[in-house]
C-alpha positions as CSV (number, residue, x, y, z in Angstrom):
1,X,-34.7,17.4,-1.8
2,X,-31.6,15.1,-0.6
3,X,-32.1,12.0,0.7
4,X,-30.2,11.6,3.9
5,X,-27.6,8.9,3.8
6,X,-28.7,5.9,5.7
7,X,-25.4,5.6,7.6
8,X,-23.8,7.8,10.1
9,X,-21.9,10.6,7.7
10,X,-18.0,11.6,8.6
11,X,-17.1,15.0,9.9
12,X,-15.0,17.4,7.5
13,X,-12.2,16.5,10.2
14,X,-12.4,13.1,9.2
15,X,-12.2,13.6,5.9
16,X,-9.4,16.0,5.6
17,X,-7.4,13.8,8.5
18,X,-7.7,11.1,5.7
19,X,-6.2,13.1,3.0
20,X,-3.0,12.9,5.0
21,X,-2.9,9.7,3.4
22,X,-2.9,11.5,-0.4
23,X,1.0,12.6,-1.9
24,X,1.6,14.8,-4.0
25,X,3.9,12.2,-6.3
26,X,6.3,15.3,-7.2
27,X,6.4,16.9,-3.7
28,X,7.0,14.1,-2.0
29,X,4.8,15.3,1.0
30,X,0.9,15.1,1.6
31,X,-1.7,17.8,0.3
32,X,-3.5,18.9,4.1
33,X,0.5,18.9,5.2
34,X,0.8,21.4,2.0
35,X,-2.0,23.5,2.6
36,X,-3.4,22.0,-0.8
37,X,-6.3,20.5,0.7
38,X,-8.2,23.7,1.6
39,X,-11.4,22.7,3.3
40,X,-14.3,19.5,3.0
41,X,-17.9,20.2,3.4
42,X,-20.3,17.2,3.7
43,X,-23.7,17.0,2.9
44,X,-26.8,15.0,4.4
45,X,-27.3,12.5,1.3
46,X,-23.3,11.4,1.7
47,X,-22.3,13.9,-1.0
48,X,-18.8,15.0,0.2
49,X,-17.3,18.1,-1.4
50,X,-13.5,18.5,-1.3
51,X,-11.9,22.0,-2.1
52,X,-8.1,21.5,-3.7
53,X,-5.8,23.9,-4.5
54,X,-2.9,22.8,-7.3
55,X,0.4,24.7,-8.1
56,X,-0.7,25.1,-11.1
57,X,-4.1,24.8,-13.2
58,X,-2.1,22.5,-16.1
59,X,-0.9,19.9,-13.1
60,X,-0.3,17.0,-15.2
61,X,-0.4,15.0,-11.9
62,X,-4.1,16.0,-11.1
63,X,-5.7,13.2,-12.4
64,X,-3.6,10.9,-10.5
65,X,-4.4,13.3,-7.4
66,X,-8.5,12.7,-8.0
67,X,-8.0,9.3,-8.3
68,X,-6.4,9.2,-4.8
69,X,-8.8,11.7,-2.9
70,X,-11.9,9.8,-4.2
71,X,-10.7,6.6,-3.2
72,X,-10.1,7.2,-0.1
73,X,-12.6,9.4,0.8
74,X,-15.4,7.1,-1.1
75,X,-14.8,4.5,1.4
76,X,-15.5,5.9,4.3
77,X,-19.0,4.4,6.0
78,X,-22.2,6.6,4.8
79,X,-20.2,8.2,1.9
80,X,-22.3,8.2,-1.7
81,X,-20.2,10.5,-4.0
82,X,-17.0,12.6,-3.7
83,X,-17.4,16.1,-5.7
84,X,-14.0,18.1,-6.4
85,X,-13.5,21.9,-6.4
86,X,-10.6,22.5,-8.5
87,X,-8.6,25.8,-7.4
88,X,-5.4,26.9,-8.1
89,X,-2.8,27.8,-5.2
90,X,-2.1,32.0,-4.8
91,X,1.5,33.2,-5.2
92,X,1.9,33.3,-1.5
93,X,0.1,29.8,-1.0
94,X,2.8,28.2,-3.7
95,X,5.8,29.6,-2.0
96,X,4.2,28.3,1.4
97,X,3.9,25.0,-0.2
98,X,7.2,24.8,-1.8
99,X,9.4,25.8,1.4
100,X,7.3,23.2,3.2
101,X,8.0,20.8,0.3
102,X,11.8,21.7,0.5
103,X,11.8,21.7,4.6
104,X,10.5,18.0,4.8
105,X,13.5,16.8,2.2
106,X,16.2,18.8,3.7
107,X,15.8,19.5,7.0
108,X,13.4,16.4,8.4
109,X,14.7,13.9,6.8
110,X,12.5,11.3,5.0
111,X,10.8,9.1,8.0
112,X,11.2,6.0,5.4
113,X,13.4,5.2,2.6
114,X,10.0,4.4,0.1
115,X,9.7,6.8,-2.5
116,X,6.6,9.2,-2.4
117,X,5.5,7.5,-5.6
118,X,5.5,4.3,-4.8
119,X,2.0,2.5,-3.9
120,X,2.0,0.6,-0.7
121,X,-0.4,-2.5,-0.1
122,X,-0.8,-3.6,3.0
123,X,-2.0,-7.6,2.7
124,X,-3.9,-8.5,5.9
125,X,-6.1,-11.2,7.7
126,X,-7.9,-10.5,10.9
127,X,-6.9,-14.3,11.9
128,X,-3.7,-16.5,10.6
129,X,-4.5,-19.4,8.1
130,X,-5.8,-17.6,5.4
131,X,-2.9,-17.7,3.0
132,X,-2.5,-14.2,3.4
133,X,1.5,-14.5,2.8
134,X,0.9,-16.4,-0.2
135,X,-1.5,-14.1,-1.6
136,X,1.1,-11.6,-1.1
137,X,3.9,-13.4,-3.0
138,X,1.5,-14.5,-5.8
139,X,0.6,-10.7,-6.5
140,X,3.7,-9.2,-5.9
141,X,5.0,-12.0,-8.5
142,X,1.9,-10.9,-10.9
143,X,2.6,-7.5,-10.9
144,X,7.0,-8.0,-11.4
145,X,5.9,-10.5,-14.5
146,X,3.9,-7.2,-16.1
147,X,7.2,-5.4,-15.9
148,X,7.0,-3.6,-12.7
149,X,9.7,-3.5,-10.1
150,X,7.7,-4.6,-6.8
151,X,9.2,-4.2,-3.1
152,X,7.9,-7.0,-0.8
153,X,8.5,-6.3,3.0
154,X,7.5,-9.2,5.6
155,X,6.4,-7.2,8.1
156,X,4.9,-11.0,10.0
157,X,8.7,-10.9,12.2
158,X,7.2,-14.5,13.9
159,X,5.9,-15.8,11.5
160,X,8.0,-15.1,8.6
161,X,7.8,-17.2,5.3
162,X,7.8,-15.0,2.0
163,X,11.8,-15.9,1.7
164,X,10.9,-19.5,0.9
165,X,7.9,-18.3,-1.1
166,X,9.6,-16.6,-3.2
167,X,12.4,-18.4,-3.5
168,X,15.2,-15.9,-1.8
169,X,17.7,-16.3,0.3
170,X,21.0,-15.3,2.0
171,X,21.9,-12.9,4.3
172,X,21.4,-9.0,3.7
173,X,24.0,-7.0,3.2
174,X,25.1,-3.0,4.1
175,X,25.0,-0.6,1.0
176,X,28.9,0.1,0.7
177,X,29.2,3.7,2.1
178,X,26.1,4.0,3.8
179,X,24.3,2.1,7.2
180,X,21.9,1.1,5.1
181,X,21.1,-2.3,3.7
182,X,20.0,-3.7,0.3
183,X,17.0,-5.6,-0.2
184,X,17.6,-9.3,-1.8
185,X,16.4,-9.4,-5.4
186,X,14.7,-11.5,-8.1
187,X,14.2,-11.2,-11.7
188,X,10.7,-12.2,-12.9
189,X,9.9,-11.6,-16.3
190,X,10.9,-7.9,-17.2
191,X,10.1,-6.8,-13.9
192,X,12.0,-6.7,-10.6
193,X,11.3,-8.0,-6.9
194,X,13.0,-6.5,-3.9
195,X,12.5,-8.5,-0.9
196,X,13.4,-7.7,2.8
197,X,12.6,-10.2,5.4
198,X,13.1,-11.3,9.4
199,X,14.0,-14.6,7.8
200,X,17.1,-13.2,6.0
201,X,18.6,-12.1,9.7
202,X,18.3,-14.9,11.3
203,X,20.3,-18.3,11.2
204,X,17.7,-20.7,9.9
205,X,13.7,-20.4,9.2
206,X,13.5,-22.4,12.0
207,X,14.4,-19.6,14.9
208,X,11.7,-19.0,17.2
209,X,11.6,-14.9,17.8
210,X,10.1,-14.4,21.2
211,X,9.6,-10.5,20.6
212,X,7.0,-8.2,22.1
213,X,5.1,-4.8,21.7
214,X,8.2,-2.2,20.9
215,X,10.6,-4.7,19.7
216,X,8.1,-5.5,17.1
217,X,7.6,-2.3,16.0
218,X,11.1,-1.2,15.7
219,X,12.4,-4.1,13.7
220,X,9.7,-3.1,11.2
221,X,10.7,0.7,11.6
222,X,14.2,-0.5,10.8
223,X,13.1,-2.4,7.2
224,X,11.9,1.0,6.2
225,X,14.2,3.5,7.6
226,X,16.7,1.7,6.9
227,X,17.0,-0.4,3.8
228,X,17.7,1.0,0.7
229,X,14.6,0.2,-1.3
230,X,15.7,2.6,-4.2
231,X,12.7,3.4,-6.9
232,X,9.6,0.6,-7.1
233,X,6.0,1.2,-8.4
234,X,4.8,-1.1,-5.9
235,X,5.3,-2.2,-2.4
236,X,3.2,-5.1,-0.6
237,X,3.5,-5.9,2.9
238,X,2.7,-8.9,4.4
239,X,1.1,-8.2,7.8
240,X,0.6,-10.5,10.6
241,X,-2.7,-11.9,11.6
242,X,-5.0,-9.7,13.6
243,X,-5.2,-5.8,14.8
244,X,-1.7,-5.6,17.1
245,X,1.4,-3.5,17.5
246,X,2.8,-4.1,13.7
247,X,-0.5,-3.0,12.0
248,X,-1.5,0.0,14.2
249,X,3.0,1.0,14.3
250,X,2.8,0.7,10.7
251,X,-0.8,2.5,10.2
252,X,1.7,5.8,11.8
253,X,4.5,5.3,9.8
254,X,3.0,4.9,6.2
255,X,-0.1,7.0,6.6
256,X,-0.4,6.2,2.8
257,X,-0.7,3.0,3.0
258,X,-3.9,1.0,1.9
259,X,-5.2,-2.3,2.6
260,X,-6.7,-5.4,1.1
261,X,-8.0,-8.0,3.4
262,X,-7.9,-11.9,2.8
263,X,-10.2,-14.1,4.2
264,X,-11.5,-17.4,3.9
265,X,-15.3,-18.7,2.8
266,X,-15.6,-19.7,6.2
267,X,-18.4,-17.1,8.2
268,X,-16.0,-17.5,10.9
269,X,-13.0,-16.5,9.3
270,X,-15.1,-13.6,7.9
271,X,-16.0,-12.1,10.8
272,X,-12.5,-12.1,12.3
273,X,-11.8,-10.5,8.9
274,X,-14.0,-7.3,9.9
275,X,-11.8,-6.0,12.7
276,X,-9.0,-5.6,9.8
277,X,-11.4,-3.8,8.3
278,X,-12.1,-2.3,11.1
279,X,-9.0,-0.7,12.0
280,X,-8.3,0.2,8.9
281,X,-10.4,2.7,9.3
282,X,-9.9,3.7,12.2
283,X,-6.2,4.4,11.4
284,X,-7.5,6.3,8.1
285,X,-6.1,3.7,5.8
286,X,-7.6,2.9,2.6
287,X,-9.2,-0.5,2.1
288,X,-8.9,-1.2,-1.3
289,X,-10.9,-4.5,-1.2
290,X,-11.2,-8.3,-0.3
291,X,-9.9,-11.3,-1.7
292,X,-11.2,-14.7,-0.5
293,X,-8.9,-17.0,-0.8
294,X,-9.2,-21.0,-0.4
295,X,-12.5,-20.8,-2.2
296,X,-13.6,-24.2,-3.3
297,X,-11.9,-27.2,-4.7
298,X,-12.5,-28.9,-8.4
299,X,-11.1,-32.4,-8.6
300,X,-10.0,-33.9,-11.9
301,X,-13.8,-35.5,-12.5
302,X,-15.0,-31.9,-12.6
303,X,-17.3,-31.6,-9.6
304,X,-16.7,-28.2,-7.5
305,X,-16.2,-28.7,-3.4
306,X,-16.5,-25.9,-1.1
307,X,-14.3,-27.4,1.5
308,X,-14.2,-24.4,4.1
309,X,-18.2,-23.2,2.9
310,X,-18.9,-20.4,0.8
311,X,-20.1,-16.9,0.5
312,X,-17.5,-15.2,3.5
313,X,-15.7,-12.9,0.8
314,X,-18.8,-11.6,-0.8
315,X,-20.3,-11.1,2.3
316,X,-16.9,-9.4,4.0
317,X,-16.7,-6.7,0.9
318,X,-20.5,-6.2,0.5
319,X,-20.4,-5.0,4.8
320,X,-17.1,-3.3,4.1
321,X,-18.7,-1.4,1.1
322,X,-15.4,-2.6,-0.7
323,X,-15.4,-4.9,-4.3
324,X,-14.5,-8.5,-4.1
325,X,-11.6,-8.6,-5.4
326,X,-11.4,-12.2,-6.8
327,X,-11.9,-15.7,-5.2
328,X,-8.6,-18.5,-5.6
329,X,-9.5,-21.9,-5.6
330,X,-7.6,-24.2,-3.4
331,X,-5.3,-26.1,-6.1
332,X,-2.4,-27.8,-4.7
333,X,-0.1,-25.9,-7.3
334,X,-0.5,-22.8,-4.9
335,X,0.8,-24.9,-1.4
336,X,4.0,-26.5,-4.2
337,X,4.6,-23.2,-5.5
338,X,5.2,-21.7,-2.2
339,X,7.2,-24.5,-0.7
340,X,9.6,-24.3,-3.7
341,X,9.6,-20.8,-4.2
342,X,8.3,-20.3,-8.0
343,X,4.6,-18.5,-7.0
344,X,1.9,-20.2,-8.8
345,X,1.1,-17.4,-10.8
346,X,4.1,-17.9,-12.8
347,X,2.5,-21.2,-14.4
348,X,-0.6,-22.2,-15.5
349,X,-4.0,-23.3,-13.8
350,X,-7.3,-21.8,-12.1
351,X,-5.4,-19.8,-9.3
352,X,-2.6,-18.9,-11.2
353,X,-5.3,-17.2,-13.1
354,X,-7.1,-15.8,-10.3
355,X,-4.2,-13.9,-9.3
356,X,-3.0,-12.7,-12.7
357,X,-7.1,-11.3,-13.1
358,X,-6.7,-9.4,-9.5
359,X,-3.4,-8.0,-10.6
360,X,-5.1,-6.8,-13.5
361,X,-7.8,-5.0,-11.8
362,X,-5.3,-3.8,-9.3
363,X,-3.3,-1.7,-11.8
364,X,-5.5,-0.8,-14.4
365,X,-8.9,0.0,-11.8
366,X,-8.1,0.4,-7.9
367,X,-4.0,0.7,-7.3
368,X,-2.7,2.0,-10.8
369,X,0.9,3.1,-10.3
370,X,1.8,6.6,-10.7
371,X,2.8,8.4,-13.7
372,X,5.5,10.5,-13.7
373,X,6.9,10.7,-17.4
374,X,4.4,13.6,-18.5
375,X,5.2,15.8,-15.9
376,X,6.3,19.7,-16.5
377,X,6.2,21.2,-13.5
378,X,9.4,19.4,-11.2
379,X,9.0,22.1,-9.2
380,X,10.7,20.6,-6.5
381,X,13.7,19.5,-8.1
382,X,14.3,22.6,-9.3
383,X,14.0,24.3,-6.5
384,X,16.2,21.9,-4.5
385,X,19.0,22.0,-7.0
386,X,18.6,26.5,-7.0
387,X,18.9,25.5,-3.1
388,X,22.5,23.7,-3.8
389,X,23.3,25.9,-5.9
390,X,22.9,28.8,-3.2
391,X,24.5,26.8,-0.4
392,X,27.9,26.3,-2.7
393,X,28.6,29.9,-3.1
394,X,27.8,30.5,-0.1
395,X,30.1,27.9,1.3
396,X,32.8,28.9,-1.5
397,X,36.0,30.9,0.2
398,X,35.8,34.5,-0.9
399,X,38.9,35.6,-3.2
């Protein structure tokens, strides 16, 4: 007999609303928008059942597919195990599929300019304070250093400071051709950052922006409409403090998106913390995990001080039912790092390798990027090109 789950269980509409959150990496669109997310059933023990259909039984991209589903769906509240039913689509399911598929990259043009395949991080603090922008600079770093090209949008428009943390500068400029513009960019390692800021349209880091509500919201709408991010595996964002306009505006625009939320030791840090959590859910976003950050202090004699107290992470994830992430020690190397624009994690010390250990887990466990070199089917791009194809003759004068 099944033990009932001891926390209030989601409804099958719940759970399929949050698989608008899963791509299909080669369709470009998500799986309940292509009818490829057939139906959820959920039991009283927190067993949830999810019914897929693929284009094809052989879908090279399926594994990447069940990673995404049970992610998301295992962290929703009362949730104990995510089952898949593997289907494949009928003839008349795959054509409905792939005209949706084509409709959404002809006809409604692409609501952002990040790739379908790229994995978007939200980095976010229920209170400022927390280092949450130079946790975001320090992983974004990490990962470009493994040879990935990382996107890093600061989507805090008051209080931006990733441009200094990273060490870019300069104006942006338009793409020659196109209203778009190009995102600054850094070598690190073999990898690649691509940076777009507030603070690289504005004359000096100094400007006070005395924005509000929609004028919030659209200057983040406009760094990913319209900047040219071109192809990354990852893109963090740094997001301002607390549960307001930016977070729920971008929440709509990148339903994909998941989060990881910083906080401090501090229990009072920690409880401001939870209403990120909080509304993560509530918007159907992912929270990958928590990363404390600030957690103690070692001198040079050796003795450990927990300066801001101690146990606020642990106790964040373990509510959350999310992992701890990692814990970075206050070193000063982090606050000189960020002041001269080379991110600690480029050197040597304890939080340099606190942040290289959560970038690990991040790729290789909880956020791996997205494969696409073994896949056979490129359905799509086949069909979009037969759809060229067609419209030149038909556009061709008759001789």
């Amino acid at each position: 007999m099944a033990v009932p789950s001891p926390q209030p269980l989601p409804a099958p509409e719940e759970v399929l609303s949050l698989l608008r959150g899963v791509i299909d990496p080669e369709l470009g669109s998500d799986i309940v928008d292509l009818g490829m997310a057939k139906g959820a059933h959920v039991d009283a023990d927190g067993t949830v059942t999810v019914t897929i259909g693929l284009t094809t039984a052989g879908c090279p991209l399926r594994a990447q597919i069940q990673k995404d589903i049970k992610a998301r769906i295992g962290s929703l509240p009362g949730v104990q195990t995510v089952k898949l039913d593997w289907t494949e689509l009928t003839p008349d399911e795959k054509s409905a599929a792939m005209a949706k598929a084509r409709w959404n990259v002809r006809a409604d043009a692409p609501v952002t300019e990040i790739p379908a395949t790229t994995k978007v991080l939200t980095i976010a603090s229920g209170k400022g304070g927390v280092g949450k922008s130079s946790v975001t600079a320090n992983l974004a770093a990490a990962l470009a250093s493994r040879g990935f090209t990382v996107g890093v949008l600061d989507a805090d428009i008051w209080g931006f400071s990733i441009p200094r943390m990273l060490g870019v500068e300069g104006r942006l400029q338009g793409k020659s051709g196109e209203k778009k513009m190009v995102p600054h960019e850094r070598r690190v390692g073999d990898g690649l950052l691509k940076v777009v800021s507030m603070g690289f349209l504005v004359d000096d880091e100094e400007t006070a922006l005395m924005w509000r509500g929609l004028m919030l919201n659209r200057a983040v709408q406009h760094f990913i409409e319209d900047v040219s991010w071109g192809d990354m595996d990852y893109l963090f964002i740094d997001m301002p403090p607390g549960t307001g306009d930016v977070q729920m505006g971008l929440a709509r625009m990148l339903p994909r998106a998941e989060m990881i939320v910083v906080t401090t030791p501090a229990r009072s840090a920690q409880k401001v913390a939870v209403r990120a959590v909080n509304m993560a859910r509530k918007s159907y976003l992912r929270v990958v995990g928590v990363i404390e950050n600030m957690s103690a202090f070692t001198c040079d004699h050796g003795s450990t001080y927990e300066l801001f107290g101690s146990g606020g992470g642990s106790e964040l994830a373990s509510g959350a039912g999310v992992p701890l992430l990692g814990q970075v020690p206050i070193e000063p190397a982090v606050a000189a790092g960020g002041d001269h624009g080379e991110p600690a994690v480029l050197s040597e010390g304890p939080a340099a390798d606190a942040f290289r250990a959560i970038a690990d887990l991040l790729v290789e466990e909880y956020v791996p990027p997205v494969e696409m070199a073994g896949c056979s089917a490129r359905m799509l791009d086949a069909a979009i090109a037969a759809l060229g194809e067609k419209d030149e003759k038909e556009s061709s004068p008759t001789v």
